[in-house]
N, C-alpha and C positions, 0 to 999 in steps of 0.2 A: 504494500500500500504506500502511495506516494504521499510525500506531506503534504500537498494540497489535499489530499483526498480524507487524509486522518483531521485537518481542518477540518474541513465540510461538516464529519462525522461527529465529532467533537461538541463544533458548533449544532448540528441538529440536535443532538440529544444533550446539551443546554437550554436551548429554546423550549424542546419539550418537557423540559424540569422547570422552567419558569411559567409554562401552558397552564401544565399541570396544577401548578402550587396556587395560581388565581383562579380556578376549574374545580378545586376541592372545596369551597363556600359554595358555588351555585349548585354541584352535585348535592351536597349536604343538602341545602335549601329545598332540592327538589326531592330525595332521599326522605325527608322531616314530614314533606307536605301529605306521604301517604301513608303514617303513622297512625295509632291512635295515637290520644293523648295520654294513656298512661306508660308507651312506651317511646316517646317523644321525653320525655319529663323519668325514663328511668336514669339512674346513675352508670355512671360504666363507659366502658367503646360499644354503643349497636350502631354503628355507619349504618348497615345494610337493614330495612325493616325485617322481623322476620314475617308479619304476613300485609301485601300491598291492602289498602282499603282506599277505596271513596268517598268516608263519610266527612270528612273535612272539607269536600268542594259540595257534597252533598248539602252543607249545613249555610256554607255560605249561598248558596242558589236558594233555600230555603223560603218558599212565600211568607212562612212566621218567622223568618227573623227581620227583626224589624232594626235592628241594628244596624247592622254591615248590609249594603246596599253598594254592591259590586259592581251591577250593572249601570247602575245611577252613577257613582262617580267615574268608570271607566267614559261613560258616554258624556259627562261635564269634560274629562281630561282630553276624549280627543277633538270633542268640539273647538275647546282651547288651545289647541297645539294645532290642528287643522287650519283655521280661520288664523291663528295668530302668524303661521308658519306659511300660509300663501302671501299676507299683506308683507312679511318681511321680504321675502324674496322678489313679489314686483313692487314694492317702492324701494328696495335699495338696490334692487339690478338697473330701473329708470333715474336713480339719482347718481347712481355710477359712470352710467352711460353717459347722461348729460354733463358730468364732471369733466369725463375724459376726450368728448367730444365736441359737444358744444359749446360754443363760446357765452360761457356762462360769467356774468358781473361776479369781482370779486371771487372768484375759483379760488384761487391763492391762501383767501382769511377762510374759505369752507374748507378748505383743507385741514387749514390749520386749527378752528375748531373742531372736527370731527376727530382728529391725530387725540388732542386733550382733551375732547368728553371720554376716549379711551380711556384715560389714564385715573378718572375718577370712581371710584369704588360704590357702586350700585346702593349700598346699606344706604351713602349718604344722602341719595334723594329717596330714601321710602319712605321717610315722613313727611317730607313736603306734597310726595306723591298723594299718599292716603290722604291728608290735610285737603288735598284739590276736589279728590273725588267724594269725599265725605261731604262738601260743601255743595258739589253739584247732586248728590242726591244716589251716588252709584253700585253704591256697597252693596253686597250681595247680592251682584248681577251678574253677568257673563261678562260687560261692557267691563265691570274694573278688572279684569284677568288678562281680557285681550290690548283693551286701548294701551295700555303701557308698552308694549313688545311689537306694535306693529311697525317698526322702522329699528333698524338696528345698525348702530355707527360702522363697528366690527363687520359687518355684513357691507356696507359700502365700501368700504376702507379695502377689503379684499378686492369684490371685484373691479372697483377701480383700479388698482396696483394690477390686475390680471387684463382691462382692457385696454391698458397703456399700451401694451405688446403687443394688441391683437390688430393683426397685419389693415392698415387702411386701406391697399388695394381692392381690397374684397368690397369692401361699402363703395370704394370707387365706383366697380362694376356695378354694383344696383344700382346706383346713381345715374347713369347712362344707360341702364335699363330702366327710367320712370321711376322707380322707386322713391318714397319722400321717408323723412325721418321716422315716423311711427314705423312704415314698412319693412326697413331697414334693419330695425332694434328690434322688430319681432320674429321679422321670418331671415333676417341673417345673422347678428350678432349672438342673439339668446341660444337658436341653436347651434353656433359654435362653442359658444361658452357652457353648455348642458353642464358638464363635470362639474366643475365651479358652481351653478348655479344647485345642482343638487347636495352639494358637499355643503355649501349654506342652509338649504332645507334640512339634510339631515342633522345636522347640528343644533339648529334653530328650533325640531322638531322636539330631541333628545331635551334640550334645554327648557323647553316649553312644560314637556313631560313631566322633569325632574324638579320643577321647582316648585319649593316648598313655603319659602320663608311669605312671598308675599299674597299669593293662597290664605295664609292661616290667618292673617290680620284684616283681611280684607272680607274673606267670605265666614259668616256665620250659622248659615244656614246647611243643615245637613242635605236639602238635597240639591244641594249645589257646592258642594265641596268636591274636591278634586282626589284623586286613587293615592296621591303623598299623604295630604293630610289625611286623610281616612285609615290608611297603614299605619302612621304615626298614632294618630287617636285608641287604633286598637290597639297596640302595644302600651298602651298605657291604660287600655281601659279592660274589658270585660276577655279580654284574648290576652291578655298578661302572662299568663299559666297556661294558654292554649298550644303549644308552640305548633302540633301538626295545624292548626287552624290555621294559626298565624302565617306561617312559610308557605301554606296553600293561597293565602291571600295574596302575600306576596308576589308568587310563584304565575300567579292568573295576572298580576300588576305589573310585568313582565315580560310578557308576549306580544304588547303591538309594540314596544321598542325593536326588540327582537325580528319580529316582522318587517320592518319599515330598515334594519341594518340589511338583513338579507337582497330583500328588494333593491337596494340602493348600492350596494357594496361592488358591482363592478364602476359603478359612475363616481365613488372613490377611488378604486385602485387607477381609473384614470386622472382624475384629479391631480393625487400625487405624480402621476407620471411626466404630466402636463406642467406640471412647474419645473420640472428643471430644462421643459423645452425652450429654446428658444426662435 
C-alpha cells in the first residue's frame, strides 16, 4: 500500500469516527422514542430497546391529549418558515441584484450599512422589536413570527458578493434579445444563481425552524406556538419523566428539516463548488 493510499484510509476511517461520535445522540434519540417509559427511565446501558413499541407517537396523535398538539405547532412552524423563507429569498435576491446592477443612489453607504447591521447581535433589537409590535397590536399572530425575518442583511450581502462575478455578457444577450430588467432577473440571472439562491432558503428555512428565543416572548397562545417552544414547554412540563414520549416528540420535530436537507443537498454540494469558481 502506497502512502497516498494509507492516507486516504486513515483519513476515511477518521471521518467515520467523527460521523459516528455526532450519529450516537440522534441514534439514541431515535432508539429512546420507541421505549416504554419505564425502560427509557431504567438505570444501566439499554442502547438497544428490548421490545420496539408505538405507544409514545400513539399518545402524542392522541385526540385526548389535549396537551401536546403536534400537528398544530408543526403546521404554525412551517407556515413560519414557509412564508418567512420565500419573502427572504425574493427580497434579498431583488435587492442584491439591484445593488450589483443597477445604478442605485448611494450603493456605497447601502453597502456599508448592510456590512454593520451584520455585525450587530440580534438579542439587541428584540426589545425594541417586541416594544413595536406590542404597540401595533401583533402579538400572538403569525404576522409577529414572520414580519421580522422577511428581509435578511446576511442573505443580500451573499448574493450580492456572488452576483458581482456573475458574467454580464449573458444579460448583455437578453438585452438585444428585448428582454427588460424584471425579464432579465427572473428568467436569466435567478436561474443561474439556483445554488446560491437555494443555499439561502435552506438556511433561512433551518433558521426559521430553529428559532426559539423570539417564538417564546412573543406568542402566548398554545395554538399558535411553534414545535421549539412546544419541545421546550414539554420538557419542563408534564413529559419531564417521559423520556420515550419526549424523544418521540422530538424525533416527529425533526423530519421536515431533514426532508427539506435531502431535497436540497445536491443544490449545496453545488453551491460550495460554485465558489471557488471563477
Amino acid at each position: 500500500m502506497t502512502y497516498s493510499s494509507r492516507r486516504r484510509v486513515l483519513a476515511t476511517i477518521f471521518a467515520g469516527v467523527i460521523a459516528l461520535f455526532f450519529l450516537v445522540p440522534t441514534i439514541w434519540i431515535v432508539l429512546t422514542a420507541f421505549k416504554t417509559d419505564a425502560e427509557a427511565l431504567r438505570g444501566g446501558i439499554n442502547f438497544w430497546p428490548d421490545q420496539f413499541t408505538f405507544e409514545n407517537f400513539a399518545y402524542l396523535f392522541s385526540p385526548d391529549n389535549y396537551e401536546v398538539d403536534v400537528v398544530g405547532w408543526l403546521k404554525n412552524t412551517l407556515i413560519v418558515s414557509t412564508v418567512g423563507t420565500t419573502a427572504v429569498v425574493l427580497i434579498d435576491s431583488m435587492a442584491a441584484y439591484g445593488l450589483a446592477r443597477l445604478n442605485v443612489p448611494f450603493k456605497r453607504v447601502i453597502i456599508l450599512l448592510i456590512m454593520v447591521s451584520m455585525l450587530i447581535p440580534g438579542v439587541i433589537t428584540l426589545l425594541p422589536q417586541f416594544l413595536n409590535f406590542a404597540n401595533l397590536g401583533l402579538l400572538n399572530t403569525y404576522a409577529v413570527m414572520i414580519l421580522p425575518v422577511t428581509a435578511s442583511t446576511t442573505g443580500v450581502f451573499l448574493l450580492y458578493q456572488f452576483l458581482r462575478s456573475f458574467p454580464a455578457a449573458i444579460e448583455e444577450s437578453a438585452v438585444l434579445d428585448g428582454a427588460n430588467k424584471w425579464q432579465i432577473f427572473w428568467h436569466v440571472v435567478l436561474p443561474n444563481v439556483k445554488p446560491m439562491v437555494v443555499t439561502l432558503a435552506v438556511t433561512t428555512f433551518i433558521g426559521l425552524y430553529n428559532d426559539f428565543l423570539w417564538p417564546l416572548v412573543t406568542i402566548n397562545r398554545n395554538q399558535l406556538k411553534t414545535i421549539t417552544v412546544g419541545v421546550a414547554n414539554m420538557m419542563s412540563g408534564s413529559l419531564s419523566v417521559s423520556y420515550g414520549r419526549l424523544m418521540a416528540l422530538s424525533l416527529l420535530s425533526s423530519i421536515p428539516m431533514l426532508i427539506v436537507f435531502i431535497v436540497a443537498q445536491k443544490q449545496l454540494v453545488k453551491a460550495i463548488t460554485h465558489t471557488g469558481i471563477k
